[in-house]
Kinemage of the C-alpha trace (Angstrom):
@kinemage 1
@onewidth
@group {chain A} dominant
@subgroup {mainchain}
@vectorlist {calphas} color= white
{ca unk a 1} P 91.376 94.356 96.688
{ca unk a 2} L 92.533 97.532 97.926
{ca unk a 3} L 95.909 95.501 99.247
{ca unk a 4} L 96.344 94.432 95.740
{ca unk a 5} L 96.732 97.132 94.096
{ca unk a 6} L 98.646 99.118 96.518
{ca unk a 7} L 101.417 96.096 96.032
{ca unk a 8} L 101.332 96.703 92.579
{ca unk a 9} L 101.929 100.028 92.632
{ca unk a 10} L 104.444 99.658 94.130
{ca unk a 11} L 106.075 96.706 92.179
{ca unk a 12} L 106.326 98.999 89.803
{ca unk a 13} L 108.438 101.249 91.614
{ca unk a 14} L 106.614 104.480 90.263
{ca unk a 15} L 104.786 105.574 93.063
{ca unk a 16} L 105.252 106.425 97.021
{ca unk a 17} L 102.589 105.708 99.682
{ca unk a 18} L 102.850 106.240 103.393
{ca unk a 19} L 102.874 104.215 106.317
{ca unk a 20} L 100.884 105.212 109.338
{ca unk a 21} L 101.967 104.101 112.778
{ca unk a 22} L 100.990 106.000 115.707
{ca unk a 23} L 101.055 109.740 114.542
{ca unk a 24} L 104.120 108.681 112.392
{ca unk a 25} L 104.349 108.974 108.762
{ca unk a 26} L 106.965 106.503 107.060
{ca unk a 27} L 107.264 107.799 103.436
{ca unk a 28} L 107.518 104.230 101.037
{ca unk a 29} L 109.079 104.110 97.733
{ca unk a 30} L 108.960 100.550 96.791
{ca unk a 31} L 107.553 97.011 98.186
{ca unk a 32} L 110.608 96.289 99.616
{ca unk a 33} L 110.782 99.250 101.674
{ca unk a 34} L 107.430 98.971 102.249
{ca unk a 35} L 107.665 94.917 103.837
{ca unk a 36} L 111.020 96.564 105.766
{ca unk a 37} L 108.957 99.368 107.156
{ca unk a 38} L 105.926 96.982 107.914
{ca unk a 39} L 108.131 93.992 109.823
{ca unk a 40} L 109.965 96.802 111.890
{ca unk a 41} L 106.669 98.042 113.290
{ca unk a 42} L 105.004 94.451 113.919
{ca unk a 43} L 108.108 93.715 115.749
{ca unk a 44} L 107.932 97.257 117.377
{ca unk a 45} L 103.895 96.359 118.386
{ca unk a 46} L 104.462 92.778 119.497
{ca unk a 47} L 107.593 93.611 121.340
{ca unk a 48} L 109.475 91.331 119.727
{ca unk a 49} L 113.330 91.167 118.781
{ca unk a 50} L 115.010 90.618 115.866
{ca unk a 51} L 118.205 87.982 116.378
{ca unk a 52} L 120.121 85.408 114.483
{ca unk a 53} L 120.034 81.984 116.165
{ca unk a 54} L 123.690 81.127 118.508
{ca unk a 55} L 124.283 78.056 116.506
{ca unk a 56} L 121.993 77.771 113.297
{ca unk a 57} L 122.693 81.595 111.851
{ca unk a 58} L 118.482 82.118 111.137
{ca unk a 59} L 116.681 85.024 111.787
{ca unk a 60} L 113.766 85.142 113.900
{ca unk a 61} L 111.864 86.947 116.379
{ca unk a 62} L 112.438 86.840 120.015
{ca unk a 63} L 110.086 87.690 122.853
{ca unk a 64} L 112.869 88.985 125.136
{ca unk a 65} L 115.874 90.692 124.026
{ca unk a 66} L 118.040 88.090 125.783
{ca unk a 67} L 116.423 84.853 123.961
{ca unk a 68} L 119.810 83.722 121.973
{ca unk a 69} L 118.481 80.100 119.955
{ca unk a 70} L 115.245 80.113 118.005
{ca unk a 71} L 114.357 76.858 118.773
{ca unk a 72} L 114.502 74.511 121.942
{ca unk a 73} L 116.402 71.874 119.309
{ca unk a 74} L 118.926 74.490 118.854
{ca unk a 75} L 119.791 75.308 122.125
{ca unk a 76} L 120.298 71.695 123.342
{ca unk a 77} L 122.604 70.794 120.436
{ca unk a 78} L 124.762 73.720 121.156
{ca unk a 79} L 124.382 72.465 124.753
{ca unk a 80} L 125.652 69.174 123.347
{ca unk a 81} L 128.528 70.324 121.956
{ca unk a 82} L 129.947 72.420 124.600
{ca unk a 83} L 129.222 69.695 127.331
{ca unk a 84} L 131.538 66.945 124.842
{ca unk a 85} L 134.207 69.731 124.350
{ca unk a 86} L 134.363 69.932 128.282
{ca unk a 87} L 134.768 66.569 128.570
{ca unk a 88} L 137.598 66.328 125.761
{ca unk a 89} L 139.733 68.148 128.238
């Protein structure tokens, strides 16, 4: 309940809250800054990576900073294509 009404609080755009994160205080001034805040600190705690798929464009999250396709299907069609270009020549 107390999630609830914190969200519409700040829906309504007329109130700040804080975010806590280890001895840090993140001053929030609307849900979207709030959901902004909160993703950058999950990704922060789970060590993950924010990154834009090679060949589809998404976002997602990686587990290493070098992962470069969020899924396996991704990566072997972009394999796919750059094998049949190699063979054009």
């Amino acid at each position: 309940m107390e999630n609830h009404s914190l969200i519409e609080k700040l829906e309504s755009n007329h109130i700040r809250t804080n975010l806590e994160y280890n001895g840090i205080t993140i001053h929030v001034r609307s849900l979207k800054e709030y959901i902004d805040e909160d993703f950058k600190l999950f990704a922060i705690e789970e060590k993950k990576y924010l990154k834009l798929c090679k060949h589809c464009g998404k976002a997602f999250t990686a587990p290493k900073p070098k992962t470069e396709y969020d899924t396996f299907s991704c990566k072997n069609q972009e394999n796919v294509y750059k094998s049949r270009a190699r063979n054009k020549k």
